[in-house]
C-alpha positions as CSV (number, residue, x, y, z in Angstrom):
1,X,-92.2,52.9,-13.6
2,X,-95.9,52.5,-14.4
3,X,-97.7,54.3,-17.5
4,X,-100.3,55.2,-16.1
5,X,-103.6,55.2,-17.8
6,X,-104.0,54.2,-21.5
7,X,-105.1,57.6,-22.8
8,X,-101.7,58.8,-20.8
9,X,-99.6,56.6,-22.7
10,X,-101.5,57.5,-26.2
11,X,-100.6,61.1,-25.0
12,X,-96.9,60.9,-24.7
13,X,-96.4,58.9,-27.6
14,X,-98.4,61.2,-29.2
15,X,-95.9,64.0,-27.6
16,X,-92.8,62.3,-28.5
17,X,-94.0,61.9,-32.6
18,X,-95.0,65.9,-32.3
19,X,-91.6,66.4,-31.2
20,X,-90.3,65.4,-35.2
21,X,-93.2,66.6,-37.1
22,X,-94.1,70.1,-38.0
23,X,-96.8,71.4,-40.2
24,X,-96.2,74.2,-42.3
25,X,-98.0,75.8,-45.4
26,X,-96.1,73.9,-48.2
27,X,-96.5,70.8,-46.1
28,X,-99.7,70.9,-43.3
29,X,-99.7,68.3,-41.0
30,X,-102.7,65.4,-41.5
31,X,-103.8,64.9,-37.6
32,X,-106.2,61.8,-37.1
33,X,-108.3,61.9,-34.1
34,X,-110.3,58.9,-33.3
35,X,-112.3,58.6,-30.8
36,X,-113.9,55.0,-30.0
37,X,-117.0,55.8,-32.2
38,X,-116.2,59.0,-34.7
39,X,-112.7,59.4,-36.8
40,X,-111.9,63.5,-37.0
41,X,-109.1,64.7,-39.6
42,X,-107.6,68.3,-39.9
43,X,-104.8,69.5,-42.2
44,X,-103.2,72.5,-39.8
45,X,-100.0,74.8,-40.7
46,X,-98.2,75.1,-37.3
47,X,-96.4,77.9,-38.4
48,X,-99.7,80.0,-38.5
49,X,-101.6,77.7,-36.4
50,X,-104.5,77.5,-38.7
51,X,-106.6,74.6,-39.4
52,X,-106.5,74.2,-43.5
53,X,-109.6,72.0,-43.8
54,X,-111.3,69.2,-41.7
55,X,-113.4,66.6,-41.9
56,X,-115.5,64.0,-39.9
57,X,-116.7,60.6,-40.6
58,X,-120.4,62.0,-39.6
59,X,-120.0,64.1,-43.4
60,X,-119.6,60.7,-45.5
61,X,-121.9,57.5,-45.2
62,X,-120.8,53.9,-45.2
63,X,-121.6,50.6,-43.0
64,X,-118.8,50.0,-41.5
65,X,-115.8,52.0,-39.5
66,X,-113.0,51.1,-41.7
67,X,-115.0,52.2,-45.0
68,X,-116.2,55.7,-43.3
69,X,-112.6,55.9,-42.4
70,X,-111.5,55.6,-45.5
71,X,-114.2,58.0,-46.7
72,X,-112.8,60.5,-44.4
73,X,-109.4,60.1,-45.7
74,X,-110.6,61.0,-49.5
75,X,-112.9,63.7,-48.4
76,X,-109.9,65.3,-46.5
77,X,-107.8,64.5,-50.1
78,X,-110.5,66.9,-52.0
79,X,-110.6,69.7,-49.2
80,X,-106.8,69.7,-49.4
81,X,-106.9,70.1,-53.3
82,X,-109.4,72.9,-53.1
83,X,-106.9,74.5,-50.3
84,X,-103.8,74.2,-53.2
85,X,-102.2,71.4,-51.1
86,X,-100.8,67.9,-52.3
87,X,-98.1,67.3,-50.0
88,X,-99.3,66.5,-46.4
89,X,-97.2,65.1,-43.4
90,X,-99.2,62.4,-41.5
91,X,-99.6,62.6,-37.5
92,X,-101.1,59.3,-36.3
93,X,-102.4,60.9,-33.0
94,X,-100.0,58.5,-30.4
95,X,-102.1,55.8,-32.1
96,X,-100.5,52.9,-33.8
97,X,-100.4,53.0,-38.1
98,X,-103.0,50.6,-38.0
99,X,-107.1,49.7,-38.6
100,X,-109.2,53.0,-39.0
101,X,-105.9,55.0,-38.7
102,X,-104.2,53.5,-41.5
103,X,-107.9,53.5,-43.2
104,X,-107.7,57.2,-43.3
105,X,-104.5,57.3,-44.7
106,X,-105.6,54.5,-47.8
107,X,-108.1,56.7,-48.1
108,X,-106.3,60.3,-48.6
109,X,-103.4,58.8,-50.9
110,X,-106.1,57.7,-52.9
111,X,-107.8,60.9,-53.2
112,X,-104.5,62.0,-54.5
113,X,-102.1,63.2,-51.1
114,X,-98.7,62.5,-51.1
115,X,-98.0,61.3,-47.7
C-alpha cells in the first residue's frame, strides 16, 4: 500500500491524532497550521465550534521562522488569557512535534499555557 502524496499522509495522521483530542471550553484545542512560509494558530472549543482567538506570524516581527514561531506561540498565550483560558490541549496539525511546531509550543508555555 502506497501513501500517496505527502500532504495525504500529513492528513491522516492529522485524522488519526483528531480522533483522541477534543477541544472544549475549559480546555480549547491549540491547532498549528503551517504552511511552508506563514505559521497560523487558533484556540477552538469543538463543542461549540467556535474559534476562541487566533493568531498569525504576519501579527509579530522577527528575522527568522523559528523566532516568529515562537512569537506566535506567546501572542496566542496573551489572547487566551484575555479569553479566561490557561489550560489548552495542543493539536500538532499531522505534523511532527518538531522545528517551528514545537517553536510555537515554547512559545505559548512561556506566555503562560499549560499544555
Amino acid at each position: 500500500m502506497q501513501a500517496g502524496t505527502k500532504r495525504e499522509a500529513r492528513l491522516r495522521r492529522h485524522a488519526r491524532v483528531r480522533k483522541k483530542i477534543r477541544g472544549e471550553s475549559a480546555r480549547p484545542r491549540l491547532a498549528v497550521y503551517r504552511s511552508n512560509r506563514h505559521i497560523y494558530v487558533q484556540l477552538i472549543d469543538d463543542r461549540a465550534a467556535v474559534t476562541l482567538a487566533a493568531a498569525s506570524d504576519a501579527e509579530v516581527s522577527g528575522t527568522n521562522p523559528l523566532e516568529k514561531a515562537k512569537a506566535v506561540g506567546q501572542l496566542i498565550a496573551t489572547r487566551a488569557k484575555d479569553a479566561g483560558v490557561e489550560r489548552v490541549v495542543f493539536d500538532r496539525g499531522g505534523r511532527l512535534y518538531h522545528g517551528r511546531v514545537a517553536a510555537v509550543a515554547d512559545g505559548a508555555r512561556e506566555g503562560g499555557l499549560q499544555i
